[in-house]
PDB file of N, CA, C and O in Angstrom:
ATOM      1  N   UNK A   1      52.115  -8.202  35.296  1.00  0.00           N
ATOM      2  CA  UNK A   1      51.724  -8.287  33.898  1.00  0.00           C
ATOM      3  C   UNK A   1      50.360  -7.648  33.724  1.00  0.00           C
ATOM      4  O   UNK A   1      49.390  -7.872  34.447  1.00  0.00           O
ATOM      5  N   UNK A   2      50.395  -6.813  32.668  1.00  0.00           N
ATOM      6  CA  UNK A   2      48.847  -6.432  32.404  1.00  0.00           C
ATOM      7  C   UNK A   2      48.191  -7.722  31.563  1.00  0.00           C
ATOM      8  O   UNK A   2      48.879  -8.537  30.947  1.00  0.00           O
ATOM      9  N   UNK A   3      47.069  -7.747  31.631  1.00  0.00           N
ATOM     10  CA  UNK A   3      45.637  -7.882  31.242  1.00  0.00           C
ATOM     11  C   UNK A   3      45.547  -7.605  29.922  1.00  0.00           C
ATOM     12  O   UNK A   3      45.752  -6.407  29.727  1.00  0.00           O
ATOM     13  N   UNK A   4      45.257  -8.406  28.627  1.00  0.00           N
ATOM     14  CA  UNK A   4      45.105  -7.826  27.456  1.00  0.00           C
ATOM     15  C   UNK A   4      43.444  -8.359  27.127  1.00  0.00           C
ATOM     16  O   UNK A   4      42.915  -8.221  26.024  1.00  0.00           O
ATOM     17  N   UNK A   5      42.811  -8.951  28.256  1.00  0.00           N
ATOM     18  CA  UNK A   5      41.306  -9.495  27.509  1.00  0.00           C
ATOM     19  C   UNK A   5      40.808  -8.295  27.062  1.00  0.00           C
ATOM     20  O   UNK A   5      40.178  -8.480  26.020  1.00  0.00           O
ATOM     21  N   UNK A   6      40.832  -6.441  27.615  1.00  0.00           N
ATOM     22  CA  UNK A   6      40.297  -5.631  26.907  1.00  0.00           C
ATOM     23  C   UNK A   6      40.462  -5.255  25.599  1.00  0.00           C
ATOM     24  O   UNK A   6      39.667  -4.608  24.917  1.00  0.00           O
ATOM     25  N   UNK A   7      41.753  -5.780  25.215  1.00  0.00           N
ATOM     26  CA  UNK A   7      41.633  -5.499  23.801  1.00  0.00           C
ATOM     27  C   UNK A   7      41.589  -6.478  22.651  1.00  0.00           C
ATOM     28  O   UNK A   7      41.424  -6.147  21.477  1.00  0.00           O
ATOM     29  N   UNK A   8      41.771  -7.870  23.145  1.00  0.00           N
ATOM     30  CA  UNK A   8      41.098  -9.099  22.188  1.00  0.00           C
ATOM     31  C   UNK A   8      39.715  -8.774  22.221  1.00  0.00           C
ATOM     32  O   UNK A   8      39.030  -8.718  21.200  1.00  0.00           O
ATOM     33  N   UNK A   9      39.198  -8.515  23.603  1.00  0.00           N
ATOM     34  CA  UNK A   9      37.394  -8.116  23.588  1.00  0.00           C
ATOM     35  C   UNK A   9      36.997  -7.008  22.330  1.00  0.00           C
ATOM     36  O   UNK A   9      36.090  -7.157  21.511  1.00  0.00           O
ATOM     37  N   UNK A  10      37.961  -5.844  22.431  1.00  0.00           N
ATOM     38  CA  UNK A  10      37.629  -4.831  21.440  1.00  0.00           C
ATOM     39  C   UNK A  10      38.047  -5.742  19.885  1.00  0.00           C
ATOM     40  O   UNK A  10      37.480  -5.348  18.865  1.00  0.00           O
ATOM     41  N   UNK A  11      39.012  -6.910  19.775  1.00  0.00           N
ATOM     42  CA  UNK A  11      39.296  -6.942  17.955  1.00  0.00           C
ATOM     43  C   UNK A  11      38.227  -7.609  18.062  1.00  0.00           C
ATOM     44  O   UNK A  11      37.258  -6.974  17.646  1.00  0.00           O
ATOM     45  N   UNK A  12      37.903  -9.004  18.588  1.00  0.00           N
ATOM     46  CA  UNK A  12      37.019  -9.810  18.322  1.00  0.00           C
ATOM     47  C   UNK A  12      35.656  -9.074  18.374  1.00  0.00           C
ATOM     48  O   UNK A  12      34.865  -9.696  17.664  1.00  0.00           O
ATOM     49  N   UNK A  13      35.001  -7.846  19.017  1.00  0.00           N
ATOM     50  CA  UNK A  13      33.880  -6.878  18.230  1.00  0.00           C
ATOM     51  C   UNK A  13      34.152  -6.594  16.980  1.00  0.00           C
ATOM     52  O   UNK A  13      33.366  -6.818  16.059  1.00  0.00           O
ATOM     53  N   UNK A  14      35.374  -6.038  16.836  1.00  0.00           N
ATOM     54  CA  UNK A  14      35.233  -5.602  15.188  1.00  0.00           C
ATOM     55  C   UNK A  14      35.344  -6.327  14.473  1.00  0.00           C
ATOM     56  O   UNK A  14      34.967  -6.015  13.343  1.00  0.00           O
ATOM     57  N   UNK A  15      35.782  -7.387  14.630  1.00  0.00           N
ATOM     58  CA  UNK A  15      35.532  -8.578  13.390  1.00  0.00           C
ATOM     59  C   UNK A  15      34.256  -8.927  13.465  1.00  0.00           C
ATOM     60  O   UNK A  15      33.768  -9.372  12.426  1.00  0.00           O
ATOM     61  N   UNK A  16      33.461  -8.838  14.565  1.00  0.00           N
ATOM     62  CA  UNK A  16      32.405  -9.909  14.306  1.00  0.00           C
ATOM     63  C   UNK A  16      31.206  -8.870  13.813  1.00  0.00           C
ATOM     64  O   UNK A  16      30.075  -9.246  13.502  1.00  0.00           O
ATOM     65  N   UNK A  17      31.765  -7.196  13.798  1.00  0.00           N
ATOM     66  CA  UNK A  17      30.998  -6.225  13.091  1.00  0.00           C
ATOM     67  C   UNK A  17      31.276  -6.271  11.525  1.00  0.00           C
ATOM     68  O   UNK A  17      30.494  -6.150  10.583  1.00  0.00           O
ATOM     69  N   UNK A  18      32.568  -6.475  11.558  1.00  0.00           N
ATOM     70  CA  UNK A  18      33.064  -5.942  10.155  1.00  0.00           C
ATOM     71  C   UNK A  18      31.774  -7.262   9.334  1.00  0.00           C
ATOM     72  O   UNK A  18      31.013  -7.050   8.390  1.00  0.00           O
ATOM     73  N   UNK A  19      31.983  -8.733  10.249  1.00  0.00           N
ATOM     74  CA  UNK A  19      31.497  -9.476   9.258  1.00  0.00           C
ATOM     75  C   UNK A  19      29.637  -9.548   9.373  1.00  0.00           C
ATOM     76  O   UNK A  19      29.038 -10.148   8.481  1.00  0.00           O
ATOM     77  N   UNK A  20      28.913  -8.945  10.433  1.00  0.00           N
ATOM     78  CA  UNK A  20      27.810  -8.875  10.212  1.00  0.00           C
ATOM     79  C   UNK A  20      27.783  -7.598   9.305  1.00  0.00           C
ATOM     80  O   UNK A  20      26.812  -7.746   8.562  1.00  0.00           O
ATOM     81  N   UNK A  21      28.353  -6.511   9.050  1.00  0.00           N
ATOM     82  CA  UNK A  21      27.893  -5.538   7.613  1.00  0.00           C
ATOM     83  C   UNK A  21      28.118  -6.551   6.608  1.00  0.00           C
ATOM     84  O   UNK A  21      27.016  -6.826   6.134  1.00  0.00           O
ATOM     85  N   UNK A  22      29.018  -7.230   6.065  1.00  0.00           N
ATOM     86  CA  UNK A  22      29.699  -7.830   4.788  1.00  0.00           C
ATOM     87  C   UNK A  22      27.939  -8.748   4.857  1.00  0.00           C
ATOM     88  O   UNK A  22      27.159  -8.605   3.915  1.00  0.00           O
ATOM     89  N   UNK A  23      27.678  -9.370   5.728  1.00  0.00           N
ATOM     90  CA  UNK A  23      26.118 -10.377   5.906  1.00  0.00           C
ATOM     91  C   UNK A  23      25.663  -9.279   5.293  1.00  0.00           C
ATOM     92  O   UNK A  23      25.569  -9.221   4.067  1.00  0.00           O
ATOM     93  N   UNK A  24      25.370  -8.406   6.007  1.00  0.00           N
ATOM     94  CA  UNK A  24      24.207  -7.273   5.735  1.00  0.00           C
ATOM     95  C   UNK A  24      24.369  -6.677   4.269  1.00  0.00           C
ATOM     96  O   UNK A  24      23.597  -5.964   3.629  1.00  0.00           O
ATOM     97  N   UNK A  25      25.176  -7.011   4.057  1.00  0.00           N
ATOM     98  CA  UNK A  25      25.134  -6.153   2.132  1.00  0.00           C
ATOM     99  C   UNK A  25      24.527  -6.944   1.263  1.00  0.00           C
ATOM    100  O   UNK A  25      23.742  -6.674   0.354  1.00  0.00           O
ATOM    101  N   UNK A  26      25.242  -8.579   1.864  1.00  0.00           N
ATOM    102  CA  UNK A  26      25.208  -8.943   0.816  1.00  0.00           C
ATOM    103  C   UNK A  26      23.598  -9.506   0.668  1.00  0.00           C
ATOM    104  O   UNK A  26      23.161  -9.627  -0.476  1.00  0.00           O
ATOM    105  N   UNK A  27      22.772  -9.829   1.758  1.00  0.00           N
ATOM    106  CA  UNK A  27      21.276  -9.835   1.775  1.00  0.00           C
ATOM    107  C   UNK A  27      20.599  -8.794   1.330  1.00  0.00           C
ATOM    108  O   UNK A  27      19.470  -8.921   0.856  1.00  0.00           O
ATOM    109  N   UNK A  28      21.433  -7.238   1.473  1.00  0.00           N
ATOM    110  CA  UNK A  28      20.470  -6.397   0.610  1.00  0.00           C
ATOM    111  C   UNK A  28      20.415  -6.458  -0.506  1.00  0.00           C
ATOM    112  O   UNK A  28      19.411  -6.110  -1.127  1.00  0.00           O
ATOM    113  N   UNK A  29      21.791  -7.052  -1.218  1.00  0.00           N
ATOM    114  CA  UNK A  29      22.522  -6.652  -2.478  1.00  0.00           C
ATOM    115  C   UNK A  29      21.386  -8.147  -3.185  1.00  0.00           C
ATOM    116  O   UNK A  29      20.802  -8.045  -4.264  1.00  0.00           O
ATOM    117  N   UNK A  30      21.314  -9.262  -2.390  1.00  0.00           N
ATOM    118  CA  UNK A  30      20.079 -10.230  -3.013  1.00  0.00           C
ATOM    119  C   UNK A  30      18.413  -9.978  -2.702  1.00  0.00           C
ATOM    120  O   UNK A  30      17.552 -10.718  -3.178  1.00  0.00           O
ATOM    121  N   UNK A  31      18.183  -9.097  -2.041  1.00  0.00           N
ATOM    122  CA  UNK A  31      16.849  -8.772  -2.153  1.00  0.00           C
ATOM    123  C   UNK A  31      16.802  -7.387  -3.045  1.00  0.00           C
ATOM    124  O   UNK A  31      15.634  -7.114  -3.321  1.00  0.00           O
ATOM    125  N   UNK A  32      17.646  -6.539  -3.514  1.00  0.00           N
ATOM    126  CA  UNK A  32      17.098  -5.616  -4.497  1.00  0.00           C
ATOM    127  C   UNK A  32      17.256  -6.476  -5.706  1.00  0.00           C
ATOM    128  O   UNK A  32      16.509  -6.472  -6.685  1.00  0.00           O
ATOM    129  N   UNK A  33      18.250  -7.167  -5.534  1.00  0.00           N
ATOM    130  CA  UNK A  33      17.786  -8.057  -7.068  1.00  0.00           C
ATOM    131  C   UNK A  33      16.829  -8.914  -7.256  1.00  0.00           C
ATOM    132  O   UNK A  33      16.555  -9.507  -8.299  1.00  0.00           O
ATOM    133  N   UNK A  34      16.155  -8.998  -5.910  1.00  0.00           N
ATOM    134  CA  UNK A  34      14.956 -10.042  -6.243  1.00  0.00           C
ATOM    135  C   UNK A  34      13.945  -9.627  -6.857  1.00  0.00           C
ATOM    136  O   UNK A  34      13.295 -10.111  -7.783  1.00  0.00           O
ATOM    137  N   UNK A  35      13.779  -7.890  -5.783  1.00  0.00           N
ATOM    138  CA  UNK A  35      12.965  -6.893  -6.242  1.00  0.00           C
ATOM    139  C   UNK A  35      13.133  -6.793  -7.777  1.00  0.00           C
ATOM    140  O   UNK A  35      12.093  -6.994  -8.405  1.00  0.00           O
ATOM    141  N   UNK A  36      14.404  -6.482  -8.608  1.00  0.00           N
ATOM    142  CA  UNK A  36      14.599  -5.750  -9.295  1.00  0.00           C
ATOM    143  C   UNK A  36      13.822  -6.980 -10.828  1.00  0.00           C
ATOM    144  O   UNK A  36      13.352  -6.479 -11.850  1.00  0.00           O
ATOM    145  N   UNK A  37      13.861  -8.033 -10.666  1.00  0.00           N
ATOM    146  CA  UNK A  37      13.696  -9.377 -11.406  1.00  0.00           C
ATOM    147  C   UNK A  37      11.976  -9.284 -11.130  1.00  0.00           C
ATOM    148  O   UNK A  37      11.232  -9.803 -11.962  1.00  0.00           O
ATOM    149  N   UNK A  38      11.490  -8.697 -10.097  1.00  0.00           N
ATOM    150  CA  UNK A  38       9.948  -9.080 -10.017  1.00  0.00           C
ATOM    151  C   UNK A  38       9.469  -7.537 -10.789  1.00  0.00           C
ATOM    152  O   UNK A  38       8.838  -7.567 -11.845  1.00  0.00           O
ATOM    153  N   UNK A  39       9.747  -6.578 -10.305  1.00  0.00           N
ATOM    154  CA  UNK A  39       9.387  -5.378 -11.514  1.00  0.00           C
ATOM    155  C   UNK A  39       9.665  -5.730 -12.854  1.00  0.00           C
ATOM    156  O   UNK A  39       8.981  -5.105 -13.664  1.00  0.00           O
ATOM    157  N   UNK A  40      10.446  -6.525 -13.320  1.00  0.00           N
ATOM    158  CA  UNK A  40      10.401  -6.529 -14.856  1.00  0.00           C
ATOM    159  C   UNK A  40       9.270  -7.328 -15.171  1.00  0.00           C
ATOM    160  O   UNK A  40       8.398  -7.066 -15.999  1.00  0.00           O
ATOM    161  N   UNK A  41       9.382  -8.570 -14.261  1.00  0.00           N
ATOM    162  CA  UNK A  41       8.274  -9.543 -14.364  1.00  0.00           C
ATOM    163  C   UNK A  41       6.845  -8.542 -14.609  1.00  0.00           C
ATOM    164  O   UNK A  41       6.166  -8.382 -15.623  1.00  0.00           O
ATOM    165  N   UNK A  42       6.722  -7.993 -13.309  1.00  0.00           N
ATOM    166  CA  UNK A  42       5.452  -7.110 -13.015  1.00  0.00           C
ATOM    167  C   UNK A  42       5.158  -6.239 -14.189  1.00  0.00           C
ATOM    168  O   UNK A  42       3.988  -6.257 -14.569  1.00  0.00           O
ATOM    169  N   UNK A  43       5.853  -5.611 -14.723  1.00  0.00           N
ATOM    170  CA  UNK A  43       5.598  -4.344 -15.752  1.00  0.00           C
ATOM    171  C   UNK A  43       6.205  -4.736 -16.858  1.00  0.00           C
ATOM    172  O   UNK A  43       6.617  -3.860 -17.619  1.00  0.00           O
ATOM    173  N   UNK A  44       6.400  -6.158 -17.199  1.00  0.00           N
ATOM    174  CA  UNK A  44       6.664  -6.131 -18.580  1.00  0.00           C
ATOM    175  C   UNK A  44       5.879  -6.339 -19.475  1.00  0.00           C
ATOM    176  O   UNK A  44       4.711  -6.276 -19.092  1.00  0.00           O
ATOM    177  N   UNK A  45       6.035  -6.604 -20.704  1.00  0.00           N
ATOM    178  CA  UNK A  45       5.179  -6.191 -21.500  1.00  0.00           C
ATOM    179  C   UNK A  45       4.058  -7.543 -22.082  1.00  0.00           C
ATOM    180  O   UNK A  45       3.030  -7.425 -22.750  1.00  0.00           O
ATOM    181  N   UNK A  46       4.764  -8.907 -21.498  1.00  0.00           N
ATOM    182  CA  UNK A  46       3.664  -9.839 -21.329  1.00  0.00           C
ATOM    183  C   UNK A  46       2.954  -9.820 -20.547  1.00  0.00           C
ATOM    184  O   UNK A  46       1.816 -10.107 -20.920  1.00  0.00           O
ATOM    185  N   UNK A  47       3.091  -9.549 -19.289  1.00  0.00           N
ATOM    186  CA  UNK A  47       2.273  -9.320 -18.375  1.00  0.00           C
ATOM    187  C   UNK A  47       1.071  -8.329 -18.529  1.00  0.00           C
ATOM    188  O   UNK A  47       0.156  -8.354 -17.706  1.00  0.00           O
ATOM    189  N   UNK A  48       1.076  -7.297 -19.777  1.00  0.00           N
ATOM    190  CA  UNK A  48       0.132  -6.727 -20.107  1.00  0.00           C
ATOM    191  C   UNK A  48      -0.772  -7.243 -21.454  1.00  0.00           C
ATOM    192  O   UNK A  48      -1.820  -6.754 -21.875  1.00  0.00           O
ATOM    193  N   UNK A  49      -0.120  -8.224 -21.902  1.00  0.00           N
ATOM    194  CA  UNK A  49      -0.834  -9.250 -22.572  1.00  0.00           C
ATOM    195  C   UNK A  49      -0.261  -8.454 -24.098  1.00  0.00           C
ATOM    196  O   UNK A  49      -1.047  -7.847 -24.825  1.00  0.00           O
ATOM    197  N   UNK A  50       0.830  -8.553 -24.323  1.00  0.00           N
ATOM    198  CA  UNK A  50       1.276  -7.556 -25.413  1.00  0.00           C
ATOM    199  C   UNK A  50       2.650  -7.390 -25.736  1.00  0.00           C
ATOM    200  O   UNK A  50       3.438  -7.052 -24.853  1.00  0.00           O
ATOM    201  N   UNK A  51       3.111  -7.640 -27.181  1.00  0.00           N
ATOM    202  CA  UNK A  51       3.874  -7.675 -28.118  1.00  0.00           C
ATOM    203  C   UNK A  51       4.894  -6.346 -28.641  1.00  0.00           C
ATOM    204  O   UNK A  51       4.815  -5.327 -29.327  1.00  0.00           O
ATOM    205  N   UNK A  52       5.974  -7.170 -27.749  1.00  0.00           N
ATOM    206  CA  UNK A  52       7.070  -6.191 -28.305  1.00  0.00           C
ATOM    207  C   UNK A  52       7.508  -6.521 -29.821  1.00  0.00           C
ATOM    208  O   UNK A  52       7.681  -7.624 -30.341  1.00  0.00           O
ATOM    209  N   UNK A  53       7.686  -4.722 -30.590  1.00  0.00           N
ATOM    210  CA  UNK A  53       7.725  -4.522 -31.657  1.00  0.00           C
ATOM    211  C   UNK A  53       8.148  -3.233 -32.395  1.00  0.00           C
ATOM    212  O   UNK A  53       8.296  -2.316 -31.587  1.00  0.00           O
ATOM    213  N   UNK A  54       8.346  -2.935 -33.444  1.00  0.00           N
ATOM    214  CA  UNK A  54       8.640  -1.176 -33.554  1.00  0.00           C
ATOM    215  C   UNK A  54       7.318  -0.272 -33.737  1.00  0.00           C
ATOM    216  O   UNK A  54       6.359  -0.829 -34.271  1.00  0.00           O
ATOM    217  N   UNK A  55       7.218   0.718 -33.447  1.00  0.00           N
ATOM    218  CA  UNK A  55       6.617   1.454 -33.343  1.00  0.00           C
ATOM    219  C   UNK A  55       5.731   0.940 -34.993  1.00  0.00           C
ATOM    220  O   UNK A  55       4.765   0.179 -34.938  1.00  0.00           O
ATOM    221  N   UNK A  56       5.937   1.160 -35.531  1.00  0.00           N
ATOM    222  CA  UNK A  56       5.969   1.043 -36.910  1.00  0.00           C
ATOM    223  C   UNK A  56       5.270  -0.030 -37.037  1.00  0.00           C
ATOM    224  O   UNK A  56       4.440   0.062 -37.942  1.00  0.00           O
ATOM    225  N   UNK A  57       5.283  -1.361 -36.291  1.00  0.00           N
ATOM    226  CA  UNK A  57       4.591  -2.613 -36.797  1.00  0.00           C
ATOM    227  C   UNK A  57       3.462  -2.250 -36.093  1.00  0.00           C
ATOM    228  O   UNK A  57       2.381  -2.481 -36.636  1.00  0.00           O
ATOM    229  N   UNK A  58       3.476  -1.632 -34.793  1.00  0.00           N
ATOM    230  CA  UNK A  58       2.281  -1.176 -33.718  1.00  0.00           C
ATOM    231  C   UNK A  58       1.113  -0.562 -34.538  1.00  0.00           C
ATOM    232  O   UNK A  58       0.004  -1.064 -34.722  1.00  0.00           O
ATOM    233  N   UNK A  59       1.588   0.626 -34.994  1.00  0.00           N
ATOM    234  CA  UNK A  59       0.580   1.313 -35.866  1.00  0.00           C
ATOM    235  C   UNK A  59      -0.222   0.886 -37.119  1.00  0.00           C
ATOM    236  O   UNK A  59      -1.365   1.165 -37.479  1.00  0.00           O
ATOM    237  N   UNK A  60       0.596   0.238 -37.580  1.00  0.00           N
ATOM    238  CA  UNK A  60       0.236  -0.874 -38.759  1.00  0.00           C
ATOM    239  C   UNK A  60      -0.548  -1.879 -38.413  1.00  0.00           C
ATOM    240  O   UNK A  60      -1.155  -2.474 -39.304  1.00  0.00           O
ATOM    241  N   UNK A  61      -0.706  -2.314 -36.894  1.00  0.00           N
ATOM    242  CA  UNK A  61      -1.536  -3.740 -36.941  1.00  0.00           C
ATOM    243  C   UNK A  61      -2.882  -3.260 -35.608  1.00  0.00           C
ATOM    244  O   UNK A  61      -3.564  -3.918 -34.822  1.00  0.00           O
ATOM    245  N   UNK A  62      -2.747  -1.784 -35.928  1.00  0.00           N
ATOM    246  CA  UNK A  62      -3.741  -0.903 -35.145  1.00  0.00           C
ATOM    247  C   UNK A  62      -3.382  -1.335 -33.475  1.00  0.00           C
ATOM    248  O   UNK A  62      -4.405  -1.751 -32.931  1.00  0.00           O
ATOM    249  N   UNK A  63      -2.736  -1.332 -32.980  1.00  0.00           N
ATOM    250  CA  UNK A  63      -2.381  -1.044 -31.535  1.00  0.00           C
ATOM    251  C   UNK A  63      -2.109  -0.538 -30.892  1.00  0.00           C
ATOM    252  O   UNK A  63      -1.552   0.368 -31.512  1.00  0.00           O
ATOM    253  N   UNK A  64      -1.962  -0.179 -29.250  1.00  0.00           N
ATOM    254  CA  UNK A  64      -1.696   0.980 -28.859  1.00  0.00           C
ATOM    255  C   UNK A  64      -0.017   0.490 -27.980  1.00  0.00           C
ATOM    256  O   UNK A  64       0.413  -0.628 -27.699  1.00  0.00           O
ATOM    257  N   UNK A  65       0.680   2.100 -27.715  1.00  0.00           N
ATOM    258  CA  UNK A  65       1.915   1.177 -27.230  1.00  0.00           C
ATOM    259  C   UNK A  65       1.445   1.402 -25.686  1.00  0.00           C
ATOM    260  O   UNK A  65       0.733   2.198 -25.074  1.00  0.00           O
ATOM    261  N   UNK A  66       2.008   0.592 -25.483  1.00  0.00           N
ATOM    262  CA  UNK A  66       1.781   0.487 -23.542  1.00  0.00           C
ATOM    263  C   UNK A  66       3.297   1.468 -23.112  1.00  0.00           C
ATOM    264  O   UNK A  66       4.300   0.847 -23.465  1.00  0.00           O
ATOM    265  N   UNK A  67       3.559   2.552 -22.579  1.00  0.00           N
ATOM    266  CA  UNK A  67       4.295   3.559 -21.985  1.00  0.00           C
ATOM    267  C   UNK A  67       5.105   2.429 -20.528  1.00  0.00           C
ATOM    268  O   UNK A  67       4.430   1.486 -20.114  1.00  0.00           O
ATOM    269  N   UNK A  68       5.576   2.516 -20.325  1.00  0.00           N
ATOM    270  CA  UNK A  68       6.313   2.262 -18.857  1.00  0.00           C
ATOM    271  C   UNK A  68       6.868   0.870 -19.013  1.00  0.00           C
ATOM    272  O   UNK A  68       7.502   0.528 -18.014  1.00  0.00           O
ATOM    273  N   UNK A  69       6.810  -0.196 -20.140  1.00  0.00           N
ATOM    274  CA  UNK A  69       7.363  -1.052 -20.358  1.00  0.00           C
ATOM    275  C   UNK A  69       8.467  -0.841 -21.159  1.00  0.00           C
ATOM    276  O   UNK A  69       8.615   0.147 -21.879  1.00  0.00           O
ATOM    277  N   UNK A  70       9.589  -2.167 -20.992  1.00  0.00           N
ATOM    278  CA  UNK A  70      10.764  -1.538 -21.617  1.00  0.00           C
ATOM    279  C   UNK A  70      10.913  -2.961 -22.345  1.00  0.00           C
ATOM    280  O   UNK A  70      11.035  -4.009 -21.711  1.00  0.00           O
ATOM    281  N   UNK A  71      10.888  -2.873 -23.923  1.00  0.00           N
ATOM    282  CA  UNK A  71      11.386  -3.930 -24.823  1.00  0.00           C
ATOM    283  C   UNK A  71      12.360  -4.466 -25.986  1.00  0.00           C
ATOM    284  O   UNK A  71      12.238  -5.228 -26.945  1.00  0.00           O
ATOM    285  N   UNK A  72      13.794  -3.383 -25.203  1.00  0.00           N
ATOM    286  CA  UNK A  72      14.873  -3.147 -25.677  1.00  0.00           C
ATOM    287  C   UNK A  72      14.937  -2.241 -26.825  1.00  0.00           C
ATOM    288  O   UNK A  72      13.817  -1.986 -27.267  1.00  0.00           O
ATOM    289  N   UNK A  73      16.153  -1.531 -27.599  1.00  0.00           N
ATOM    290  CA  UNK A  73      16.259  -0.926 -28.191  1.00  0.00           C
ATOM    291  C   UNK A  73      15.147  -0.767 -29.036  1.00  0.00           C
ATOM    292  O   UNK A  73      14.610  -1.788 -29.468  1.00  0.00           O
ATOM    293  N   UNK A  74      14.577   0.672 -29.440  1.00  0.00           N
ATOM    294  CA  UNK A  74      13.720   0.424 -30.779  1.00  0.00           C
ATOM    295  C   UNK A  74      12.802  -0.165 -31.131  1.00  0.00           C
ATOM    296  O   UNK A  74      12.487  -0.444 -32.287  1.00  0.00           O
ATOM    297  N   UNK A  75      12.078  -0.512 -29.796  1.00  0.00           N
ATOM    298  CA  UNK A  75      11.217  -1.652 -29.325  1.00  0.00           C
ATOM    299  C   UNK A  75      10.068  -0.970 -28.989  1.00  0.00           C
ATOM    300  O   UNK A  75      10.372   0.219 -29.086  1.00  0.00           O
ATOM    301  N   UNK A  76       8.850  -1.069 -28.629  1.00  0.00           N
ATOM    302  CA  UNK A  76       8.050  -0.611 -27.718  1.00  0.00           C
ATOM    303  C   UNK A  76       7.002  -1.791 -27.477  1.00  0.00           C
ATOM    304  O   UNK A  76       6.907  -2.723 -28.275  1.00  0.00           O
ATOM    305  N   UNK A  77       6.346  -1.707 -26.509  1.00  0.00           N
ATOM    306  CA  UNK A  77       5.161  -2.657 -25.843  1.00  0.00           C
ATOM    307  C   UNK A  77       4.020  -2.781 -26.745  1.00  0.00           C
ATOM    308  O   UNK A  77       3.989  -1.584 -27.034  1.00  0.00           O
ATOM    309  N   UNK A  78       3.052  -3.281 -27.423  1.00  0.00           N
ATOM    310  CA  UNK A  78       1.895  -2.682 -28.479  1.00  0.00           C
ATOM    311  C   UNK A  78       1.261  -3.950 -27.533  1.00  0.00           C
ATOM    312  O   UNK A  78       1.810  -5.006 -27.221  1.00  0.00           O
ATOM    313  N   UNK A  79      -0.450  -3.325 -27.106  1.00  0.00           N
ATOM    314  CA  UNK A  79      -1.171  -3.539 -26.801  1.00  0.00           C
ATOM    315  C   UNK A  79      -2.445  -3.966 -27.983  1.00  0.00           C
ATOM    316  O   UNK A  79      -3.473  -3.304 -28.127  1.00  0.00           O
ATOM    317  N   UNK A  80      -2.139  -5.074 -28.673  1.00  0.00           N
ATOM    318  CA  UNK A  80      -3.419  -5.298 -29.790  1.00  0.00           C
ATOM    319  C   UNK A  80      -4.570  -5.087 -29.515  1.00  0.00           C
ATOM    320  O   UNK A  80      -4.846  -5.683 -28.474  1.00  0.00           O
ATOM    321  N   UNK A  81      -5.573  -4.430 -29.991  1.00  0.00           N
ATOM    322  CA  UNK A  81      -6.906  -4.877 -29.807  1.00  0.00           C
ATOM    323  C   UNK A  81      -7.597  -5.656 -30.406  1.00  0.00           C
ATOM    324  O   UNK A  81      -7.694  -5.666 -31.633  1.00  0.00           O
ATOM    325  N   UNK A  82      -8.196  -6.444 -29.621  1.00  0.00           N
ATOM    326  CA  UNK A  82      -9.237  -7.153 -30.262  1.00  0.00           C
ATOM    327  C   UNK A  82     -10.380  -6.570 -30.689  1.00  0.00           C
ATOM    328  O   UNK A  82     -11.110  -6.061 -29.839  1.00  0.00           O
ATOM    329  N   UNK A  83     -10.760  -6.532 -32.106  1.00  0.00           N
ATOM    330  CA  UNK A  83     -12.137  -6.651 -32.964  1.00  0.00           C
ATOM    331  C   UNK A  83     -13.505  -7.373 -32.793  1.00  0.00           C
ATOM    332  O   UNK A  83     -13.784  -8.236 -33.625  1.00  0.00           O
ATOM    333  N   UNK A  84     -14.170  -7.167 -32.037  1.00  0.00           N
ATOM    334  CA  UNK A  84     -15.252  -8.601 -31.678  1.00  0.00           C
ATOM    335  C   UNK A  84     -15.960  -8.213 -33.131  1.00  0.00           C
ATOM    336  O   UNK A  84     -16.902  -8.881 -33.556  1.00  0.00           O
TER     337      UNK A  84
END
C-alpha cells in the first residue's frame, strides 16, 4: 500500500493558507477602514473649527472656505473669522 501522508500534508497546507489570506484581508479590509474613519475625523471640517455651508452663506458671513475638506453636496468648509 502506498503512503498518502504526502498529500493530506499538501491539502491540510492549503487550507491552512487559503485561511490565513481570508485572516489577512479581512484585518486589512478593518484597518483601512479604521484609517479611512480617522482621515475624515482628521480633515474634517470641525476639526478646523468651521461650518459647513454654501458657498454663498460663506461669503456673506465674511469667511474663508477651507479647500481639502469635504461637506457633502454643495457644501463647502467656511472658516469664520473672528473680529476682535
Amino acid at each position: 500500500m502506498k503512503s498518502k501522508e504526502g498529500v493530506e500534508l499538501t491539502l491540510n497546507t492549503v487550507i491552512i493558507a487559503a485561511l490565513g489570506v481570508i485572516v489577512l484581508l479581512v484585518v486589512v479590509f478593518m484597518f483601512l477602514h479604521s484609517v479611512r474613519e480617522g482621515n475624515i475625523t482628521f480633515f474634517g471640517c470641525d476639526s478646523k473649527d468651521g461650518e459647513c455651508m454654501t458657498k454663498e452663506e460663506c461669503s456673506e458671513s465674511g469667511g474663508k472656505i477651507f479647500p481639502g475638506s469635504s461637506c457633502g453636496e454643495d457644501r463647502v468648509c467656511c472658516i469664520l473669522q473672528d473680529n476682535p
